[in-house]
C-alpha positions in Angstrom: -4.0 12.5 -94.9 -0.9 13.9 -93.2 1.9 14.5 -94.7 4.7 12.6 -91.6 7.7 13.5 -93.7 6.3 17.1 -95.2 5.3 20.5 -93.6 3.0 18.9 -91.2 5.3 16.6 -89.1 4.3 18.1 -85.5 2.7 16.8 -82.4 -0.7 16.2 -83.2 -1.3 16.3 -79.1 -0.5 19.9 -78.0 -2.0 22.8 -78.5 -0.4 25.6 -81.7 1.0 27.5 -78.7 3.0 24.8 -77.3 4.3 23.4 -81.0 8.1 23.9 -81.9 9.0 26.5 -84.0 9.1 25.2 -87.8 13.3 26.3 -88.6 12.6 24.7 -92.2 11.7 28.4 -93.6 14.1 30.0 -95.7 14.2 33.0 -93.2 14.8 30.5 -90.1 17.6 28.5 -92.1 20.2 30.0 -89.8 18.5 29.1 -86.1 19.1 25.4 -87.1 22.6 25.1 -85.2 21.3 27.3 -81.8 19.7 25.6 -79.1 15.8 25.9 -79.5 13.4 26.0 -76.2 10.4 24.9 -77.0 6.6 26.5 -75.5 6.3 23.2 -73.1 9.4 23.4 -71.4 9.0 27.1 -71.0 5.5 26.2 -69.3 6.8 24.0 -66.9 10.0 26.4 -66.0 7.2 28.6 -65.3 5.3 26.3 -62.7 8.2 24.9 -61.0 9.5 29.2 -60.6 6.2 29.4 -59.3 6.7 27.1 -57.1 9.8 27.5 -55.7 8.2 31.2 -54.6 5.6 29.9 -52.8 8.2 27.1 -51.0 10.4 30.6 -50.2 7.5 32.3 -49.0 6.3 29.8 -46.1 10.7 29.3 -45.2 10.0 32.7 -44.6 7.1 32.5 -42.3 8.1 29.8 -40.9 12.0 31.9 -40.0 9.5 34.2 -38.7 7.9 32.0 -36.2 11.2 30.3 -35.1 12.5 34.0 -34.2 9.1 34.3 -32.3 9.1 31.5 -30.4 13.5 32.3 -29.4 12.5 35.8 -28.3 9.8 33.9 -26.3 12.5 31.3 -24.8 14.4 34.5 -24.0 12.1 36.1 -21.9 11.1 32.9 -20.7 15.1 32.4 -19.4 15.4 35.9 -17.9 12.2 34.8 -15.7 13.9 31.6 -14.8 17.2 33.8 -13.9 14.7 35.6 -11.4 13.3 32.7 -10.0 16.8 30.9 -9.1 17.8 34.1 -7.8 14.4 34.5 -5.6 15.2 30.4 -4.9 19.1 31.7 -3.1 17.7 34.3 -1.2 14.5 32.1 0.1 18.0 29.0 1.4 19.9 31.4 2.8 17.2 32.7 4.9 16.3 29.2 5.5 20.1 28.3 6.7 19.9 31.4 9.2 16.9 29.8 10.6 18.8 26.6 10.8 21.3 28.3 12.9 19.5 30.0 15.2 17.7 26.2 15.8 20.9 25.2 16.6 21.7 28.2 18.9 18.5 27.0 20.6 19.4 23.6 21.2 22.6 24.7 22.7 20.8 26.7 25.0 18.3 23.3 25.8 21.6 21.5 26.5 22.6 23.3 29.1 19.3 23.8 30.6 19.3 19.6 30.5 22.4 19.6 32.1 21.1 22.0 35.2 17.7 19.8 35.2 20.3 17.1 35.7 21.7 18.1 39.0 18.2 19.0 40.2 16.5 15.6 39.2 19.5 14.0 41.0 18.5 16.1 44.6 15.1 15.2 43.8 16.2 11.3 43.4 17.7 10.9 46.9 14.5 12.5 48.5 12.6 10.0 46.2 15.1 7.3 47.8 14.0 8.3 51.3 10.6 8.6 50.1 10.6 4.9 48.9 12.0 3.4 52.0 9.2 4.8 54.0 6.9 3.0 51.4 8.5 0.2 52.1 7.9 -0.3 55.7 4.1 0.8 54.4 4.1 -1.7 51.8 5.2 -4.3 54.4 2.6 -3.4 57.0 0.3 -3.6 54.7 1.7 -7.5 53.4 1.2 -8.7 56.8 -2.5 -7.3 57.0 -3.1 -9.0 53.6 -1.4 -12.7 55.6 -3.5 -12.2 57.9 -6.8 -11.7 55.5 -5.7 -15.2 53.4 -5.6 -17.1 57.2 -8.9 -16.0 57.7 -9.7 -17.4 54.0 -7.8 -20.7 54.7 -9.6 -21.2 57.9 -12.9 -20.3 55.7 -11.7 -23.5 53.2 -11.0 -25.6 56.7 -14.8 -25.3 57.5 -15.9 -25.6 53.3 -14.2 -29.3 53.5 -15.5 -30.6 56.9 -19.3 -29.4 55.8 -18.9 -30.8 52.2 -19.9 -34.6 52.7 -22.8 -33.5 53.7 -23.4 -30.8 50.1 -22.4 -33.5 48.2 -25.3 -35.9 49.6 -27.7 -33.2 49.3 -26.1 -32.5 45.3 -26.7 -36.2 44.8 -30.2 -36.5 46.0 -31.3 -33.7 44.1 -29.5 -35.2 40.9 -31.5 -38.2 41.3 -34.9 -36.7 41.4 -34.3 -34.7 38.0 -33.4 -38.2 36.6 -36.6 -39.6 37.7 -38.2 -36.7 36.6 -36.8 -36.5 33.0 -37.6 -40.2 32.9 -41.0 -39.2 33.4 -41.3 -36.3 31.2 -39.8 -38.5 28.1 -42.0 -41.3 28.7 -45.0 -38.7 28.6 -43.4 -37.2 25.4 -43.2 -40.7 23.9 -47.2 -41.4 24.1 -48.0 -38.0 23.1 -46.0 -38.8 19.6 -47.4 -41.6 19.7 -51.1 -40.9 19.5 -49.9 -38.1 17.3 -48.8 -40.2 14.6 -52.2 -42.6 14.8 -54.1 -39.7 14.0 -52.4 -38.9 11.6 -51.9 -42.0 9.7 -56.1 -42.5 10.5 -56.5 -38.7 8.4 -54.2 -39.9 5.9 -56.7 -43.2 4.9 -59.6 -41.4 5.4 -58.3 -38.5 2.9 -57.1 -41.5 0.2 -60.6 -43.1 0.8 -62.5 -40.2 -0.5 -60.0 -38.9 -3.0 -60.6 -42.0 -4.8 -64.6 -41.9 -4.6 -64.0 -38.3 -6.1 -62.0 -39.8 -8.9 -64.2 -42.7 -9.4 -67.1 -40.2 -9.8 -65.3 -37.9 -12.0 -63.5 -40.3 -14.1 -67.9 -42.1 -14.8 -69.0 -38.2 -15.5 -65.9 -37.4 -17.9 -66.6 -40.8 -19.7 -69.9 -39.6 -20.2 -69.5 -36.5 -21.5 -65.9 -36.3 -23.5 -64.8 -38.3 -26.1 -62.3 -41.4 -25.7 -59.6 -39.4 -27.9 -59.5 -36.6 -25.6 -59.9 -38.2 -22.3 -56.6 -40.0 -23.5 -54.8 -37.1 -24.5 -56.1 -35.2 -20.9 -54.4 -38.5 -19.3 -50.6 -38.3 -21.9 -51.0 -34.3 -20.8 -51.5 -35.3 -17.1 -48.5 -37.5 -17.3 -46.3 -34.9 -18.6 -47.0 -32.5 -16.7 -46.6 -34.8 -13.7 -43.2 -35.8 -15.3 -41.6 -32.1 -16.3 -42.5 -31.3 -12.4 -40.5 -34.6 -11.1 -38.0 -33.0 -13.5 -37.7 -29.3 -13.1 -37.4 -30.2 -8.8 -34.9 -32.4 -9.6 -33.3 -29.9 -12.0 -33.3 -27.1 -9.2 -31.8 -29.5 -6.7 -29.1 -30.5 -9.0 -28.6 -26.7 -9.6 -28.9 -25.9 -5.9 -26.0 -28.8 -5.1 -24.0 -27.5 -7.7 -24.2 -23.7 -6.3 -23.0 -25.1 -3.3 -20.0 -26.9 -4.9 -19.4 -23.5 -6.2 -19.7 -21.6 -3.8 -17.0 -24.4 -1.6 -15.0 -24.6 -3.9 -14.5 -20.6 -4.1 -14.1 -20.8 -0.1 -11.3 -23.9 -0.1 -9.7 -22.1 -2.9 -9.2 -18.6 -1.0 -8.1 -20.9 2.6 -5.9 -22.5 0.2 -4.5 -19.1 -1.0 -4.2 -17.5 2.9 -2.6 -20.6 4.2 0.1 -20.3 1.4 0.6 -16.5 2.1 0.8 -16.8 5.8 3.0 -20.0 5.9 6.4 -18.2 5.8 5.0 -15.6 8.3 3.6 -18.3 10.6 7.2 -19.8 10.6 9.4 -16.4 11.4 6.5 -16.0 14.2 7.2 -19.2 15.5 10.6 -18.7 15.2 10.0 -15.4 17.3 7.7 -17.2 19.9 11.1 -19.6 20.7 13.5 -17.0 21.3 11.1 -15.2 23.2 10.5 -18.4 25.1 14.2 -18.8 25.9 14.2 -14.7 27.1 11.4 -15.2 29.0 13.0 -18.6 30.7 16.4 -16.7 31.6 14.3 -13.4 32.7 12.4 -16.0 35.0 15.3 -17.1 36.9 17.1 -14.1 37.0 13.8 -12.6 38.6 13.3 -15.2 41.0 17.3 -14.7 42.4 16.8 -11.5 42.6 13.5 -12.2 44.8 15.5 -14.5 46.4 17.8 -12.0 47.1 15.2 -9.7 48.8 14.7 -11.9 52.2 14.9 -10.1 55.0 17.6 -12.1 56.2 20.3 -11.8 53.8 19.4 -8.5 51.5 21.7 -5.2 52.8 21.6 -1.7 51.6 24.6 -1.8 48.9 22.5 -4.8 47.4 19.5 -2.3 47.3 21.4 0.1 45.7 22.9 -1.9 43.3 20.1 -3.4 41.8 18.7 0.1 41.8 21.4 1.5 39.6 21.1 -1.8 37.3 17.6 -1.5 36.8 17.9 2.6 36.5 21.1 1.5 33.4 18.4 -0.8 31.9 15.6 1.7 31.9 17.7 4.4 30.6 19.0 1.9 28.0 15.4 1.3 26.9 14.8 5.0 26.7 17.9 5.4 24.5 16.2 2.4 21.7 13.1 3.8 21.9 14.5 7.3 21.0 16.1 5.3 18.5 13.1 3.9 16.9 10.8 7.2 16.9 14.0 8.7 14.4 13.7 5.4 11.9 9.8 6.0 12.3 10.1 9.9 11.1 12.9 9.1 8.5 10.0 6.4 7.1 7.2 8.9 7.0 9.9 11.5 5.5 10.3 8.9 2.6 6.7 8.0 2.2 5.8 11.7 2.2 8.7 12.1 -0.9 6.9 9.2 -2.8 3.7 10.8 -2.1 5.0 13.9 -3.7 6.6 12.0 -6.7 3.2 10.0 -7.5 1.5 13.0 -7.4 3.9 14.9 -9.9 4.1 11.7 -12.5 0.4 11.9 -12.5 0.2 15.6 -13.4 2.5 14.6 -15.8 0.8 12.1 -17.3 -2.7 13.7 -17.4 -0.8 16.7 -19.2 0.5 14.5 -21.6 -3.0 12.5 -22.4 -4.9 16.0 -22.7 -2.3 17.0 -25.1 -2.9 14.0 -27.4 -6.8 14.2 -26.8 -6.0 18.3 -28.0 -3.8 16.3 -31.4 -6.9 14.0 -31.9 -9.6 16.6 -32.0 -7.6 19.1 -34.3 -6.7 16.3 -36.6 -10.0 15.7 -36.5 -11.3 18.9 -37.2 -8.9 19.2 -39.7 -9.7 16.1 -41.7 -13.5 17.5 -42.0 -12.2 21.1 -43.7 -12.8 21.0 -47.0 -11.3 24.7 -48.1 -8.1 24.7 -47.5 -4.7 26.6 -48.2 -2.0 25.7 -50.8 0.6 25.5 -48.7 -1.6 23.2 -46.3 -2.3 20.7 -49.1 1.1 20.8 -50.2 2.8 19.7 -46.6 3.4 15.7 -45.8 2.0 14.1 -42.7 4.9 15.2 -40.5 4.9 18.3 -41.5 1.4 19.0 -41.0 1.5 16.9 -37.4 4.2 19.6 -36.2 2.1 22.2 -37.7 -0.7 21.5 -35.8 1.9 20.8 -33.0 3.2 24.6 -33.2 -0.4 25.9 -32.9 -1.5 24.0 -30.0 2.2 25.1 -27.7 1.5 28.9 -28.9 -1.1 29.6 -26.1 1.1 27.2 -23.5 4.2 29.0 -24.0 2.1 32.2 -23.4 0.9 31.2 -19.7 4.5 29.6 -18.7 5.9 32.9 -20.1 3.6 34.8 -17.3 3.4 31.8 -14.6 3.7 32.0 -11.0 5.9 29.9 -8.7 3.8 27.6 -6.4 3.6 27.4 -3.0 3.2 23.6 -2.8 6.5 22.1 -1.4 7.8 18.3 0.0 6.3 17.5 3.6 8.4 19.0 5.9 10.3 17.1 8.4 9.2 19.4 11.4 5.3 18.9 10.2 5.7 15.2 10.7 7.6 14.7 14.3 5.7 14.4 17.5 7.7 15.1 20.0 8.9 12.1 22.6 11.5 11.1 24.3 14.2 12.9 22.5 12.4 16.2 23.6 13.7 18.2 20.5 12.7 18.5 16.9 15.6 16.3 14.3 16.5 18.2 11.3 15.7 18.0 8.1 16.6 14.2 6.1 18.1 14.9 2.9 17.3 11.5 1.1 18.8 10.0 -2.2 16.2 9.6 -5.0 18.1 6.6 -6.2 18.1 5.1 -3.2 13.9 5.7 -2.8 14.3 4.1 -6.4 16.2 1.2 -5.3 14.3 0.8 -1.8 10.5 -0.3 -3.1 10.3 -3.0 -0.7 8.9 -1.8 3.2 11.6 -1.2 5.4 11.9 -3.5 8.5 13.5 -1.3 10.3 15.8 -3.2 13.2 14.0 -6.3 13.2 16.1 -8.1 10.7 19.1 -7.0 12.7 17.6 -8.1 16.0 17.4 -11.5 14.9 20.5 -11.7 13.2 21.8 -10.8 16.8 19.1 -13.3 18.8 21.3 -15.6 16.2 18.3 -16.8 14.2 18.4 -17.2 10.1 15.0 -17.1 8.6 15.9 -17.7 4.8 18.2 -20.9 6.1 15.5 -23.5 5.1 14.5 -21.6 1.6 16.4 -21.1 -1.9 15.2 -17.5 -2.4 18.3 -15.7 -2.7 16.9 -12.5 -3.7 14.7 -11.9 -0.7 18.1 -12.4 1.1 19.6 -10.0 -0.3 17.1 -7.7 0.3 17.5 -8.6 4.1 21.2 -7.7 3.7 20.5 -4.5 2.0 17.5 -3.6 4.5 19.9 -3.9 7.5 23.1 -1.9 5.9 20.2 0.6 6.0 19.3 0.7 9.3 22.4 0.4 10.5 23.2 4.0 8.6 20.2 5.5 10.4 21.2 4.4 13.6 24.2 5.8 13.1 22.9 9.2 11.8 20.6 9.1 14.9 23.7 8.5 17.2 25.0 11.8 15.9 21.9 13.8 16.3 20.6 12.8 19.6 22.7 14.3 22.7 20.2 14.9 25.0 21.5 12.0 27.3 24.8 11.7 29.3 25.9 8.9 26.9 25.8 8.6 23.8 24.2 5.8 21.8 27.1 3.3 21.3 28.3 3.5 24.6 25.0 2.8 26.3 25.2 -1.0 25.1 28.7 -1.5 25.8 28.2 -0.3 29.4 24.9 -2.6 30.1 26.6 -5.5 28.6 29.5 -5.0 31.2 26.7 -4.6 34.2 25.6 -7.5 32.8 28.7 -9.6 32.8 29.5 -8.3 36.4 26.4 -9.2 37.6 25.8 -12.4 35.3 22.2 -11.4 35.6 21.1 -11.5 31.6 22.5 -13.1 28.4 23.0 -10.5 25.7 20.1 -11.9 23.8 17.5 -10.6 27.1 19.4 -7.1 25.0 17.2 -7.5 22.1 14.4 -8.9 23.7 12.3 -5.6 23.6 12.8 -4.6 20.2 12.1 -8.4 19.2 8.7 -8.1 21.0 7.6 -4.7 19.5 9.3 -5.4 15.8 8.9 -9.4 15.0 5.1 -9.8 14.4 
């Protein structure tokens, strides 16, 4: 037995290296009052040193990556320096060439100015020019009179000879009556006799289908047993039955397919006529305020042909409505200069979103490849069975950014060493067709917020137009936020229009000016409302 309060009163569980020194000995008597460290706790000093060295030892390599990957950054920032400083030089070259465009268009405007006295030489000779083809024009009115007379006199001689057409017309009418009388009649024994013959082959072919039967049914009697002559009769009858019911079946199915297939077509009308209905009312909407133009351009054209009698027209009356029509014209010029600006500014902005879509996506597929890169690794790592200490030792975070650090080593490498594309935004000047304006407009310089802001398709003028033809399309509706879109849409335009005012200076007026002077012609003359203003750019914008 042991002796628990003897010599023997140790920890039966451990080892003789790890049990506590035994101070009961005479020559220990004196260690009983110091502080004894036992073999255990010694052990586990020894692990947890241990430890702690291997924990310094990866700080280390780890402080050596981290000054890797800063000496890497640094590089990587005197590149960018050279970049920005490439990126200086390549604007101030561009803002020479800017310059010298505008240099150039100085040098246009003064050549527009000199092609302005000659076009106004070359407009009297064209006046002079014109008067001659008037008196043509009027010679050759009076031939054309005199060609309709001779028609008229034609029609004179059509009416006194057309009693006589219409008897004939009549005549002929009645003998195709007679004649398809005839023909139906003859149709109507034809059917007739057809459907006695066939009726007389229909009893003749029940006659001897049942002598068969009979004849068969004595022969089967005969020969097969009652049983199974009743069961070929039951099998006859069902058969006869799961035909009746698999054609009714498929007619049922084939209704059905055709409900379907109805129902799919009333539900899409359904779903068009709901889209279109607001669009069908703004165009009706249009459609009266271009009736209305239309009504007043009517009259105002038949004054002025009234005007043109050869009684009461003069030269000065020539010559004004000339110069009216000439304002008007120049005027219409002036909008449509207007709206080719508004159409490059809107392929300007859809070229930028172009650009931005493409960039998120490049983004995004970056990002996706680097998490496929994450998934495979962790992956390939869960499948390792050797590993190293310090790898068994980290958490899941550390071991993600681990793995993280690995996979940006060979990235940070090729950005280190990458070259600057060539790729850039659409440019304005590969865009613009050249049209009325007859010069190139510079480049737009467009907010991204407001791109951000501005997802909805422009409408260019149209929403203004009608706002000035005095029409309200939301007036009838609740839907405030589609107002306020309209709002926002027209504060817009209206800052284009004035941005194109600035730019364009090829004609003699500028754009604001233009309006003011046609509305005072107008007034003068009383000839158009200041709705007939707005009546082109309704007609091209509105549907």
């Amino acid at each position: 037995m042991v002796d628990l309060y003897g010599k023997d009163k140790r920890n039966i569980s451990l080892p003789s290296r790890l049990q506590p020194l035994n101070i009961e000995d005479s020559e220990m008597e004196d260690q009983k009052d110091k502080v004894v460290i036992i073999n255990m706790q010694k052990a586990m000093y020894d692990i947890r040193i241990a430890d702690l060295e291997t924990r310094i030892k990866r700080l280390e390599t780890r402080n050596q990556e981290l000054l890797d990957t800063s000496n890497s950054t640094e590089s990587r920032i005197d590149s960018t320096d050279l970049e920005t400083a490439d990126n200086i030089a390549q604007f101030n070259r561009q803002i020479f060439v800017e310059t010298s465009k505008t240099d150039e268009y100085n040098k246009r405007m003064d050549m527009l100015n000199k092609r302005k006295a000659e076009e106004k030489t070359t407009h009297n000779r064209k006046q002079e020019l014109m008067e001659k083809q008037f008196s043509n024009t009027r010679f050759e009115l009076t031939s054309k009179i005199k060609f309709l007379n001779a028609k008229i006199n034609t029609l004179e001689d059509y009416k006194v000879t057309k009693p006589s057409l219409h008897e004939k017309l009549r005549e002929r009418n009645e003998l195709m009556a007679e004649k398809d009388i005839e023909v139906a009649r003859k149709l109507e024994d034809i059917e007739k006799k057809h459907n006695i013959d066939t009726e007389k082959l229909k009893n003749e072919m029940h006659t001897r289908l049942f002598e068969l039967a009979g004849t068969f049914q004595i022969e089967l009697s005969s020969n097969v047993a009652i049983p199974v002559h009743r069961l070929m009769r039951e099998s006859i009858l069902v058969k006869n039955e799961l035909i009746q019911i698999a054609n009714e079946y498929m007619l049922v199915k084939e209704k059905n397919r055709r409900k379907e297939h109805n129902f799919s077509l009333y539900e899409e009308e359904i779903k068009n006529g709901r889209a279109d209905k607001f669009r069908y009312v703004i165009i009706a909407k249009i459609r009266r305020v271009l009736l209305n133009a239309l009504r007043e351009m009517h009259k105002e054209m038949s004054r002025r042909q009234d005007l043109y009698t050869l009684t009461s027209i003069s030269y000065e009356d020539s010559l004004k409505l000339r110069e009216d029509a000439k304002i008007l014209a120049d005027a219409c010029a002036t909008r449509l200069s207007k709206f080719e600006v508004l159409l490059h500014r809107e392929q300007v902005k859809l070229g930028l979103a172009k650009y931005s879509r493409r960039k998120l996506k490049a983004v995004i597929r970056k990002l996706i490849d680097t998490l496929y890169d994450v998934k495979y690794v962790a992956a390939c790592a869960l499948k390792i069975t050797g590993t190293g200490e310090d790898i068994l030792e980290m958490g899941d975070t550390q071991l993600m950014s681990h793995l993280l650090d690995i996979l940006s080593r060979p990235k940070l490498l090729m950005s280190a060493t990458k070259v600057t594309s060539t790729k850039s935004v659409l440019r304005a000047d590969h865009i613009y067709k050249i049209g009325d304006l007859e010069f190139e407009p510079k480049h737009i310089n467009i907010d991204p917020q407001k791109l951000i802001k501005e997802k909805e398709p422009s409408e260019l003028s149209t929403l203004k137009t009608l706002k000035n033809l005095g029409i309200d399309l939301f007036a009838e509706s609740d839907d405030y936020v589609v107002a306020d879109q309209m709002e926002y849409a027209t504060k817009v335009t209206e800052d284009f229009e004035e941005e194109a005012s600035n730019e364009s200076t090829t004609s003699t007026q500028s754009f604001e000016e233009i309006p003011e002077m046609e509305l005072k012609l107008m007034s003068e003359n009383g000839s158009m409302s200041p709705e007939d203003e707005t009546f082109e750019d309704v007609e091209t914008g509105g549907e």
